[in-house]
VOMI-298002 format. One record per residue: x, z, y of N, C-alpha, C in turn. Coordinates in steps of 0.1 Angstrom, whole numbers, padded with zeros to 4 digits, always signed. Example, Ala and Ser with C-alpha at 12.3 -4.5 7.8 and 13.67 -1.06 7.14 Angstrom:
<recs>
+0132+0078-0057+0123+0078-0045+0132+0078-0033
+0128+0071-0022+0137+0071-0011+0129+0079+0000
</recs>
This chain:
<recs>
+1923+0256+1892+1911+0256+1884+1915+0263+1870
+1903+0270+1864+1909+0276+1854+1909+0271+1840
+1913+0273+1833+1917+0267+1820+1901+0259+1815
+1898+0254+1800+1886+0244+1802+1888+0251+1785
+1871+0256+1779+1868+0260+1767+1856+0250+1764
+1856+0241+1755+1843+0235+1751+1839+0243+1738
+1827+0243+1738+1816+0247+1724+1804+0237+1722
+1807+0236+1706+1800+0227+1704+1783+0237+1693
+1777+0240+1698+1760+0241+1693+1757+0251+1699
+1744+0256+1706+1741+0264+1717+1733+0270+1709
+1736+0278+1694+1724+0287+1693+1733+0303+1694
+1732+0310+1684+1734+0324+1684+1749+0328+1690
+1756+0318+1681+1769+0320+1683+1776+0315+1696
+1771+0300+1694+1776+0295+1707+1774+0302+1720
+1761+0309+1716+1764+0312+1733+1767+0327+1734
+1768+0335+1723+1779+0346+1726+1794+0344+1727
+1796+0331+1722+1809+0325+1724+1809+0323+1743
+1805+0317+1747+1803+0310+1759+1805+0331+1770
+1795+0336+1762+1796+0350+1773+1815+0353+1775
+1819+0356+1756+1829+0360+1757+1841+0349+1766
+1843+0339+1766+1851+0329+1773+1848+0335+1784
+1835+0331+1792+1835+0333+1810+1840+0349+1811
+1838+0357+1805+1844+0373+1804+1856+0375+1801
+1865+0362+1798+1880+0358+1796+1886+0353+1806
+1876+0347+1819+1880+0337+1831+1879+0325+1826
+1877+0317+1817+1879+0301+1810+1866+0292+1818
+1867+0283+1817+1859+0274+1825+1851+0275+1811
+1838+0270+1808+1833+0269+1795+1823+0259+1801
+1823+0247+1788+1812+0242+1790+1807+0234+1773
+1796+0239+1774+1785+0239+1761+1777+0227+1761
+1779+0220+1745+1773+0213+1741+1763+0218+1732
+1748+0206+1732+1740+0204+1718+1732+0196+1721
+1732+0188+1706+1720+0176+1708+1707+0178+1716
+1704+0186+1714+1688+0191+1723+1696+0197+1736
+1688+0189+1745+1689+0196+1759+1681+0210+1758
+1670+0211+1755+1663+0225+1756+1668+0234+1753
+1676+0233+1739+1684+0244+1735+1692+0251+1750
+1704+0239+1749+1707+0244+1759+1707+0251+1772
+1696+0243+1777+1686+0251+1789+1683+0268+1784
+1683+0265+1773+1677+0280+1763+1689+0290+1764
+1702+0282+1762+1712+0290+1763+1715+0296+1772
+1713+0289+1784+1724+0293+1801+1711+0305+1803
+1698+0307+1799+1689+0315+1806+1694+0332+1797
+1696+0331+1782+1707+0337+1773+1716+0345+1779
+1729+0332+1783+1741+0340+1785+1741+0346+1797
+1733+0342+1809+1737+0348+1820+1726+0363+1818
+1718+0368+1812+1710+0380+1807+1721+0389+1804
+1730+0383+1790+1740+0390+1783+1750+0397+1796
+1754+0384+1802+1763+0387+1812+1759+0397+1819
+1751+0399+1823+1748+0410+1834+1743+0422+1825
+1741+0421+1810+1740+0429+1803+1753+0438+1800
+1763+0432+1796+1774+0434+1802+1782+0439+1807
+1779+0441+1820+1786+0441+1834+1779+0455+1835
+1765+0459+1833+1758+0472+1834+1766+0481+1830
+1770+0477+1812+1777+0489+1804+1789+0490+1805
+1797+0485+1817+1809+0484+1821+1815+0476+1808
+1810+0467+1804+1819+0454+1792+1823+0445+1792
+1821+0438+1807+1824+0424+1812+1840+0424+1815
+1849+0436+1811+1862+0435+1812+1864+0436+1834
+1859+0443+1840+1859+0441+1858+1854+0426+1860
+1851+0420+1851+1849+0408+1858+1827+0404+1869
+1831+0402+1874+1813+0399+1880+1807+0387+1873
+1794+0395+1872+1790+0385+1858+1786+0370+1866
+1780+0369+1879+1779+0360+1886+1786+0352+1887
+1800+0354+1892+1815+0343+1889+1816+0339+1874
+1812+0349+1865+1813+0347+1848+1802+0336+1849
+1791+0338+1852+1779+0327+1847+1779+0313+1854
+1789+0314+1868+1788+0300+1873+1797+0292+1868
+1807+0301+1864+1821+0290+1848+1814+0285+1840
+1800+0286+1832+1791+0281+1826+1788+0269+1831
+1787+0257+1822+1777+0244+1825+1777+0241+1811
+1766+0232+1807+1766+0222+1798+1768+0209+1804
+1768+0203+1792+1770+0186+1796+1765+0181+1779
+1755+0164+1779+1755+0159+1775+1760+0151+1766
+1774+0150+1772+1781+0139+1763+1791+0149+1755
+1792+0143+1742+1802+0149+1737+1818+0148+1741
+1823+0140+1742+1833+0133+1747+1835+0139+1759
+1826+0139+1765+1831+0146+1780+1830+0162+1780
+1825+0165+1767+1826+0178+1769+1839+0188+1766
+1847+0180+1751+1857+0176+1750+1867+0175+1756
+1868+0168+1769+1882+0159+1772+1888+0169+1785
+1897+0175+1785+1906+0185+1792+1910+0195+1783
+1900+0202+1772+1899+0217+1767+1909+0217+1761
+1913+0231+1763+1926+0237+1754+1918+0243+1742
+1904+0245+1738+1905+0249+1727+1890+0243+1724
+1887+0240+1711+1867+0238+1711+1865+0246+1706
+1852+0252+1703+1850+0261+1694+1837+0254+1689
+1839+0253+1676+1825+0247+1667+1818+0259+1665
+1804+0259+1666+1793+0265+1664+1783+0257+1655
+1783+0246+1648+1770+0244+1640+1766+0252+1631
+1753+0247+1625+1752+0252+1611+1762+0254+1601
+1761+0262+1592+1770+0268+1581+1768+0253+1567
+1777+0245+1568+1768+0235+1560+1782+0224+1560
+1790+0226+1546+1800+0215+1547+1800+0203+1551
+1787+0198+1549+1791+0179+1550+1787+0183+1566
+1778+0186+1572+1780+0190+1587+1791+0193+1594
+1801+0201+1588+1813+0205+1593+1819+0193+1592
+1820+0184+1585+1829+0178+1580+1826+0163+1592
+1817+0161+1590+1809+0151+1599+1813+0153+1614
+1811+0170+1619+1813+0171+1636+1829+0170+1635
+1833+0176+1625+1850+0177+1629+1859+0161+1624
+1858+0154+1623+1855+0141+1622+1856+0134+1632
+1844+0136+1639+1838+0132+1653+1850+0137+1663
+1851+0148+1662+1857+0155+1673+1871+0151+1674
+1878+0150+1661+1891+0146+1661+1893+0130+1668
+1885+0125+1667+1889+0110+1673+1888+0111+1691
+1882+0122+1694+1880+0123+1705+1890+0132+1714
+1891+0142+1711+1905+0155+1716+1923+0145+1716
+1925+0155+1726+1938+0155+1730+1947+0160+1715
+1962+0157+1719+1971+0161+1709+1971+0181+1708
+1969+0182+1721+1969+0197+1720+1959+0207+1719
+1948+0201+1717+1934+0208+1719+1931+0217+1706
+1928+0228+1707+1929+0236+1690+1914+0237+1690
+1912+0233+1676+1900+0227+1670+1901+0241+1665
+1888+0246+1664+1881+0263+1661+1868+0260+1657
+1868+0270+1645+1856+0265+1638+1851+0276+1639
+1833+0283+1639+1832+0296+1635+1823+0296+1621
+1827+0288+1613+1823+0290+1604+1823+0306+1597
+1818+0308+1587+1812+0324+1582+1824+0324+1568
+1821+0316+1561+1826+0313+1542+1835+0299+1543
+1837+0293+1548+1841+0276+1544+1856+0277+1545
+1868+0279+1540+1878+0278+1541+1883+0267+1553
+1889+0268+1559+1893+0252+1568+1897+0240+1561
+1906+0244+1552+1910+0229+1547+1897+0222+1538
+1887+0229+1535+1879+0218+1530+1871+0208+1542
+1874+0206+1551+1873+0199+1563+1878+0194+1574
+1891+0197+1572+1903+0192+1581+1911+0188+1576
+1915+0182+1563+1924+0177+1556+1923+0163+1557
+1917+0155+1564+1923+0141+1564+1922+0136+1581
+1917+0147+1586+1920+0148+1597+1932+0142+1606
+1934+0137+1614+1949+0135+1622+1948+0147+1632
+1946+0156+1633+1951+0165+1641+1947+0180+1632
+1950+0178+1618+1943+0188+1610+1958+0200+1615
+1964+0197+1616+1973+0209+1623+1970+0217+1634
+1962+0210+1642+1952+0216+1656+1941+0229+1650
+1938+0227+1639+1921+0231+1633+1930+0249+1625
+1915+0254+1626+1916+0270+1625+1903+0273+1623
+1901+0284+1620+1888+0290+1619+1891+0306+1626
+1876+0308+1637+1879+0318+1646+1863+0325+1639
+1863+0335+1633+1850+0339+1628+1845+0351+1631
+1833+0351+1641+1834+0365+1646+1822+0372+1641
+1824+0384+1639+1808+0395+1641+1798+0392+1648
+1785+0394+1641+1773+0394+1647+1767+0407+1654
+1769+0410+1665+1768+0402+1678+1778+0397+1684
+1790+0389+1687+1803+0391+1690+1805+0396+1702
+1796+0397+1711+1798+0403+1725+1801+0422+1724
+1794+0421+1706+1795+0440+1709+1802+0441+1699
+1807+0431+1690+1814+0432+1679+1827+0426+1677
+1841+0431+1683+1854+0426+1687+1860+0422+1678
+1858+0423+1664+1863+0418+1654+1864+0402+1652
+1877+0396+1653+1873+0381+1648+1884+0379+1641
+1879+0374+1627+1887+0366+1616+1893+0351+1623
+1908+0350+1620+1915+0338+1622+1921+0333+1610
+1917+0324+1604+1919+0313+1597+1924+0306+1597
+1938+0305+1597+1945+0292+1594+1943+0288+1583
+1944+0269+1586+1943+0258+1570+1958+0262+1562
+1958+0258+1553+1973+0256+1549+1982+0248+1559
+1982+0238+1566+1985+0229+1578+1987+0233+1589
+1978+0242+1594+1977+0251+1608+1992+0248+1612
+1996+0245+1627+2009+0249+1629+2011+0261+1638
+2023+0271+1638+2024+0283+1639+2020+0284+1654
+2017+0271+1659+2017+0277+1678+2007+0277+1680
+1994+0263+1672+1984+0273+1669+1978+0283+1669
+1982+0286+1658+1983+0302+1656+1981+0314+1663
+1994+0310+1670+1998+0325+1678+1992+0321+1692
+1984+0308+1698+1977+0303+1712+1964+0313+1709
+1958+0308+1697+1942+0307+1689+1946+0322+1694
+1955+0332+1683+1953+0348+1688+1954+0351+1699
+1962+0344+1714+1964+0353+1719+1950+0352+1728
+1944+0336+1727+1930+0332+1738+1922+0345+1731
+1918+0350+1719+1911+0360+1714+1913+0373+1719
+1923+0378+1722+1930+0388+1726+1926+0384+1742
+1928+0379+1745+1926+0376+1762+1913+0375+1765
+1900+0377+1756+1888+0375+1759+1883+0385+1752
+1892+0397+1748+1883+0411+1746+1882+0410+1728
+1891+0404+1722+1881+0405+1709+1895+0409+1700
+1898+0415+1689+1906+0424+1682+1903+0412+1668
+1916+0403+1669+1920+0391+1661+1924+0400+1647
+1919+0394+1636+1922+0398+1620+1930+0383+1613
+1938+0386+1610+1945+0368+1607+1949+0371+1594
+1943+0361+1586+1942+0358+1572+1955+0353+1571
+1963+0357+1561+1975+0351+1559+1977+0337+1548
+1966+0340+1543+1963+0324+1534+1946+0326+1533
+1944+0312+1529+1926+0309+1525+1923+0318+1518
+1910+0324+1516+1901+0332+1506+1889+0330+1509
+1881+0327+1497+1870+0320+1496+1859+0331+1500
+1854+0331+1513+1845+0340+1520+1853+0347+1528
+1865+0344+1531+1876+0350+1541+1873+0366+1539
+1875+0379+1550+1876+0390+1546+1866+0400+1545
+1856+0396+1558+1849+0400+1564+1837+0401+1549
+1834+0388+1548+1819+0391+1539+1827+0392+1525
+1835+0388+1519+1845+0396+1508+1839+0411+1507
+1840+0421+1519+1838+0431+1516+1823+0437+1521
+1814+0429+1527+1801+0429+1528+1796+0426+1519
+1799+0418+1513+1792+0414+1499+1793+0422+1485
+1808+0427+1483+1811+0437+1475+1798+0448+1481
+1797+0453+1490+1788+0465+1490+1779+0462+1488
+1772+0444+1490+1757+0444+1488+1752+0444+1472
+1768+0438+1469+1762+0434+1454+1758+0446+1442
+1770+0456+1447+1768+0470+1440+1755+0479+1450
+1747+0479+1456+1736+0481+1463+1724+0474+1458
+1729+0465+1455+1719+0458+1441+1714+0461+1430
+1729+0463+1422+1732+0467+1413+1725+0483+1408
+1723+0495+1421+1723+0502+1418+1705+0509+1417
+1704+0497+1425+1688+0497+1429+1681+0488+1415
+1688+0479+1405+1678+0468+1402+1681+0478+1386
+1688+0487+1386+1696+0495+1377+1686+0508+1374
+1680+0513+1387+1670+0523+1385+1676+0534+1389
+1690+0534+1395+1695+0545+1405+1690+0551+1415
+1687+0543+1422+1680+0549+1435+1672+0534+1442
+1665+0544+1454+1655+0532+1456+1666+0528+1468
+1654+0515+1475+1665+0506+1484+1667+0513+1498
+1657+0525+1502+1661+0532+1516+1670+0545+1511
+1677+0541+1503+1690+0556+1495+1696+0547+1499
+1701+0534+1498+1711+0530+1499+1713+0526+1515
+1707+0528+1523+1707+0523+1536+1713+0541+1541
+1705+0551+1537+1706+0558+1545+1721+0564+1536
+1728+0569+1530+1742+0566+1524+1750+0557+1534
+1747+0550+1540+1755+0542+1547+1751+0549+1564
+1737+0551+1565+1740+0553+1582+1745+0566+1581
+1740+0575+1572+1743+0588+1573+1755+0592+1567
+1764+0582+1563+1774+0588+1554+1785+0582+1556
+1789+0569+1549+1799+0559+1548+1803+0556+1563
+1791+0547+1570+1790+0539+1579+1791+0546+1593
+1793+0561+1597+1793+0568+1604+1810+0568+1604
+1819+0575+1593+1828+0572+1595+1839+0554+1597
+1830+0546+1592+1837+0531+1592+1837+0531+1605
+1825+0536+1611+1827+0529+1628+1836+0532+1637
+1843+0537+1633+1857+0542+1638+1874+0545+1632
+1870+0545+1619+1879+0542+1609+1880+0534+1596
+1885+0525+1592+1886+0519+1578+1883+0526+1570
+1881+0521+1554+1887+0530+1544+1901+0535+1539
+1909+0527+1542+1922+0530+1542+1927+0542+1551
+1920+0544+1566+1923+0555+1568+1914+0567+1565
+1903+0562+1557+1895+0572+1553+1902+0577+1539
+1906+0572+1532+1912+0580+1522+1927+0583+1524
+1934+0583+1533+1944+0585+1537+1943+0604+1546
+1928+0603+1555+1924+0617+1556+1919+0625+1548
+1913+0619+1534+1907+0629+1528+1912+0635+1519
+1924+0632+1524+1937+0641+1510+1945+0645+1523
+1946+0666+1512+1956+0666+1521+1969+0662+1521
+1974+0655+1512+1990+0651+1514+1987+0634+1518
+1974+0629+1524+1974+0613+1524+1973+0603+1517
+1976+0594+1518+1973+0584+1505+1976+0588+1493
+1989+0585+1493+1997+0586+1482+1989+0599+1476
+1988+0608+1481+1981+0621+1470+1967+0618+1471
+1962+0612+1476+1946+0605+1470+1948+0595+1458
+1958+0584+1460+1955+0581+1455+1961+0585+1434
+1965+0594+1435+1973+0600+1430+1961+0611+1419
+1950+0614+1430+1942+0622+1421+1930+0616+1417
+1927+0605+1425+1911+0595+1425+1916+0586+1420
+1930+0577+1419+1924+0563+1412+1923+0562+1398
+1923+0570+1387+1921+0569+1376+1900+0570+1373
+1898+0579+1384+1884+0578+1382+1881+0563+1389
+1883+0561+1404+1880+0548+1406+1880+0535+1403
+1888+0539+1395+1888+0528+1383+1884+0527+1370
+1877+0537+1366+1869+0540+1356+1857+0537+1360
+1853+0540+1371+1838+0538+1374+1840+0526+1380
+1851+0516+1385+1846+0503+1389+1846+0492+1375
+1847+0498+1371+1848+0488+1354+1834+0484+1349
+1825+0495+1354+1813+0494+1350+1802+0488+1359
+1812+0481+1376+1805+0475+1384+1801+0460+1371
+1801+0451+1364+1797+0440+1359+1797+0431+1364
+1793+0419+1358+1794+0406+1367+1779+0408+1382
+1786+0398+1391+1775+0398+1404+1760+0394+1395
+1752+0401+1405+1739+0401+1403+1731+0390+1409
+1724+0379+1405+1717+0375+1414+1708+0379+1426
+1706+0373+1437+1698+0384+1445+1683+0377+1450
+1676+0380+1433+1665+0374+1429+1653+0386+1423
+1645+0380+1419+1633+0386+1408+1628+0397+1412
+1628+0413+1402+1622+0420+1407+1624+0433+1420
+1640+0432+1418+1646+0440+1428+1649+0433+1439
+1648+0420+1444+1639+0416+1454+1630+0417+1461
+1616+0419+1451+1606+0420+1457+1607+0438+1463
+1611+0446+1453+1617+0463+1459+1623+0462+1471
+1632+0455+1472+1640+0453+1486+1632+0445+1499
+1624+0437+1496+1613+0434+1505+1603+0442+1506
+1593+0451+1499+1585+0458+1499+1591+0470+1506
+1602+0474+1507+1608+0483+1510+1609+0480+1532
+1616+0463+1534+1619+0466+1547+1609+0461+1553
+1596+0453+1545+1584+0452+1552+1577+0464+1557
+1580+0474+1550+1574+0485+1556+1582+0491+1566
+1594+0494+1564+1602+0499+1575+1605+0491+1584
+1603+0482+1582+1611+0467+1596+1605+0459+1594
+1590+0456+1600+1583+0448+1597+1585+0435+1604
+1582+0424+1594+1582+0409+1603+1580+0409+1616
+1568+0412+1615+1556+0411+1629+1566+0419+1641
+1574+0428+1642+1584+0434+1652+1601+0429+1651
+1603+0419+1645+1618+0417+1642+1625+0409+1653
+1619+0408+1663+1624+0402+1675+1632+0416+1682
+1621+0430+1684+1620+0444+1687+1633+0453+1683
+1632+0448+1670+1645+0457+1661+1653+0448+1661
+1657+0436+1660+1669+0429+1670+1674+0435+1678
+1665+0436+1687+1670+0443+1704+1673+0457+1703
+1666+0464+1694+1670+0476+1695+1680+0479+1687
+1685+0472+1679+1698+0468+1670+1712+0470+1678
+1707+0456+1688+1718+0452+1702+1718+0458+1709
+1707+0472+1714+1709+0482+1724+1717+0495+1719
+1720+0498+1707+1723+0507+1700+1736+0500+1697
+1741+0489+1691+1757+0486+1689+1761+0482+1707
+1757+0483+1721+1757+0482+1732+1765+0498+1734
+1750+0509+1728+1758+0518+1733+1767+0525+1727
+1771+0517+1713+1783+0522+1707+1798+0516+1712
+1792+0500+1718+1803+0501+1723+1810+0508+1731
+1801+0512+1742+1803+0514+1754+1812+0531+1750
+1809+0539+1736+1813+0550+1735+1825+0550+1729
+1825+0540+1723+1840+0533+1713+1853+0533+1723
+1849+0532+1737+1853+0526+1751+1860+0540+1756
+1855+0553+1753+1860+0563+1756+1863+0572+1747
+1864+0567+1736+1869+0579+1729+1887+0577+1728
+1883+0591+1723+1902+0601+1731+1912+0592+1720
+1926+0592+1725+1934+0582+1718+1937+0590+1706
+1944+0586+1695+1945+0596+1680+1958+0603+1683
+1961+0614+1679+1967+0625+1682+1981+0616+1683
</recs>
């Protein structure tokens, strides 16, 4: 029988979590207080799965054998008791975290690695009095994670190194391209640098630079065209021709002249809020946001699927 993944909350995550496991071979079985959710979930993952499987993404595996490794179960404890790894899915919400992981640790084996997916929460503010706070990690992935292979790994200060290197390799084994934080950082790496762009995108719009669909289309048509395939690092590393070192050699005296005048964070209030809603109520309206979801996830689908074939770098 094959190895045993529990997850704990059946909404967005958990159950892209749950796709990616059965697309890893893992037995998975999903918890949440509401049965319906649940029910909500398995009707979910097995769609994704064969969603999947169409765009050649399910790794060879048949989404059918992938969806019957699926079960829920009621009890927490029992959902729990064999797994080599849980993966927490609640709400974003410390005393919550703090509460299920809590719960969980009185229940798990000595070897079971406690995974959190929290977004922002550092681990140790919730695994420190823990008795198995050495077990506990944070696995944080992209939204969608089935089309989005990027996952942040979090070790606490405590984490022990085997840990570590199990947590990376189950990630690696289920299709997903592990980023491991070498110590805590408050919003870990991912929204660190999401947030940097939103805040100066704010800034530049509440400033009277440009309006709020300049800064979207700068990004599909500009920036975000090359990120999808390369960093910044190797983006300025190509755009000199001697490489970094002569980039950085001719630009950082300006890029750091003009980041001086980024200022403190902006709130993301008042009137350049209402600009920035006025702006995606017309382009992305409420009343269709189920629509542009989907067509969101049919478009990062078929980027994956192109990501999949592009030629190896020289």
């Amino acid at each position: 029988m094959s190895e045993k993944i529990a997850i704990v909350g059946s909404g967005l995550i958990g159950r892209s979590w749950a796709v990616l496991f059965a697309r890893g071979g893992y037995r998975v079985v999903l918890y949440d207080v509401k049965e319906e959710l649940m029910t909500q979930a398995m009707g979910v993952i097995e769609t994704q799965l064969r969603s999947l499987h169409e765009s050649n993404l399910l790794l060879g595996k048949d989404p059918a054998e992938c969806f019957s490794s699926v079960s829920t179960c009621d009890s927490l404890s029992s959902t729990v008791e064999g797994a080599i790894l849980l993966q927490e899915c609640v709400p974003e919400d410390l005393g919550l975290k703090r509460k299920v992981f809590t719960e969980l640790d009185s229940m798990v084996s000595d070897t079971t690695i406690l995974s959190s997916s929290t977004s922002c929460i550092v681990p140790s503010k919730f695994t420190e009095s823990l008795s198995h706070r050495a077990n506990c990690i944070v696995c944080h992935p992209v939204n969608p994670p089935h089309y989005c292979p990027a996952v942040e790994v979090i070790p606490a200060p405590w984490t022990s190194g085997h840990v570590k290197e199990k947590t990376i390799s189950i990630m690696k084994q289920i299709g997903m391209k592990p980023v491991v934080a070498k110590k805590e950082c408050d919003g870990f790496i991912l929204n660190r640098l999401q947030y940097a762009v939103l805040q100066e995108s704010w800034r530049l719009v509440e400033d009277g630079v440009c309006d709020p669909e300049d800064i979207d289309t700068v990004m599909t048509g500009g920036l975000g065209l090359r990120w999808s395939f390369i960093g910044p690092f190797e983006t300025i590393h190509l755009n000199a021709p001697g490489g970094v070192r002569d980039y950085c050699e001719r630009y950082s005296d300006g890029i750091v002249r003009v980041s001086n005048t980024f200022g403190e964070p902006r709130p993301l209030t008042g009137e350049t809020l209402e600009k920035v809603t006025e702006y995606l109520e017309g382009d992305v309206p409420m009343e269709k946001h189920k629509d542009n979801l989907e067509w969101r996830d049919g478009v990062l689908k078929q980027l994956a699927v192109f990501k999949q074939s592009m030629p190896d770098k020289p």
